[in-house]
N, C-alpha and C positions, 0 to 999 in steps of 0.2 A: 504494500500500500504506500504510495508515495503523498508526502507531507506537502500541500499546496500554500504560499506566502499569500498574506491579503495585500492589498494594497498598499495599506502601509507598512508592513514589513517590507513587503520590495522596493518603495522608494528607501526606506531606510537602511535596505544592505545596498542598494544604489550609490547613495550617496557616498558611505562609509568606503565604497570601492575608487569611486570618483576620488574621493581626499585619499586616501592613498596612491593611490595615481599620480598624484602630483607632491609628496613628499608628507605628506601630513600622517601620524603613527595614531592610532587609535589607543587611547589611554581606559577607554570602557565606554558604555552607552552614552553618546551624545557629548564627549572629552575627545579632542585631538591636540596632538601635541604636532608643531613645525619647530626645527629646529635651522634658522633663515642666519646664526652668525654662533659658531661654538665658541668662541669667545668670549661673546657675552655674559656679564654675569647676572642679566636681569631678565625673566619670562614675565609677558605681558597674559594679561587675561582678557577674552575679548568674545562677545557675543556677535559681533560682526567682521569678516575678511574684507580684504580687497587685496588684490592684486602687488600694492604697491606697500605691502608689509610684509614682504617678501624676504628680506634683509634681516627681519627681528625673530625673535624668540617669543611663541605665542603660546598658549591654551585656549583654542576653542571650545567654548561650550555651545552644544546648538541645543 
């Protein structure tokens, strides 16, 4: 018997595939961690991305 996703679980492994895709680690439901400068010693927290935060050290929460 195969286990079928609703809708929102498929956008929600979508997405989580998406940010990974693009360098983002999944920390747990709805947390990604980017790591844009290892350097740094400061991680920002942040409910919305763009593009041009690219460079910094984040936590997404969505």
């Amino acid at each position: 018997m195969e286990s079928v996703l609703s809708a929102e679980q498929l956008e929600a492994e979508l997405a989580q595939i998406q940010a990974e895709a693009i360098g983002w680690q999944a920390l747990g439901d709805g947390a990604y961690l980017h790591a844009g400068d290892p350097d740094a010693q400061v991680i920002d927290i942040v409910g919305v991305v763009s593009a041009d935060m690219a460079d910094l050290n984040l936590v997404w929460l969505t």
